[in-house]
C-alpha positions, 0 to 999 in steps of 0.5 A, a space after each residue: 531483522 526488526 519487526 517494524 521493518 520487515 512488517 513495513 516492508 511486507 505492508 509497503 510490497 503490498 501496496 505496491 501489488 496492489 496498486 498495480 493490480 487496481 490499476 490493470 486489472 480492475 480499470 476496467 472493472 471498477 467505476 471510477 468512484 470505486 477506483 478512487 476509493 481503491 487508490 486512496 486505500 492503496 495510497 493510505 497503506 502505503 502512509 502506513 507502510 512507509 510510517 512502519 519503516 520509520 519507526 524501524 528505522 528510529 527504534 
């Protein structure tokens, strides 16, 4: 399997995981500043994860 791949795999399983850990585990936890800051983490390693598989994909 390439490295891009399975790197962009583990990165997107990942931002998977933790969204839904922010989402369950720490609502009720996190101020909603710190939440949106978490989702926008989430959602940028999803970027980056999905960019990974991409270049697998062309590469």
């Amino acid at each position: 399997m390439k490295p891009f791949l399975l790197t962009g795999a583990v990165a997107a399983g990942l931002a998977v995981a933790a969204g839904a850990f922010g989402a369950h585990a720490l609502s009720e936890r996190l101020t909603p500043e710190r939440l949106a800051v978490f989702e926008t983490a989430v959602r940028y390693q999803m970027y980056h994860a999905l960019a990974l598989l991409f270049v697998g994909w062309v590469g």
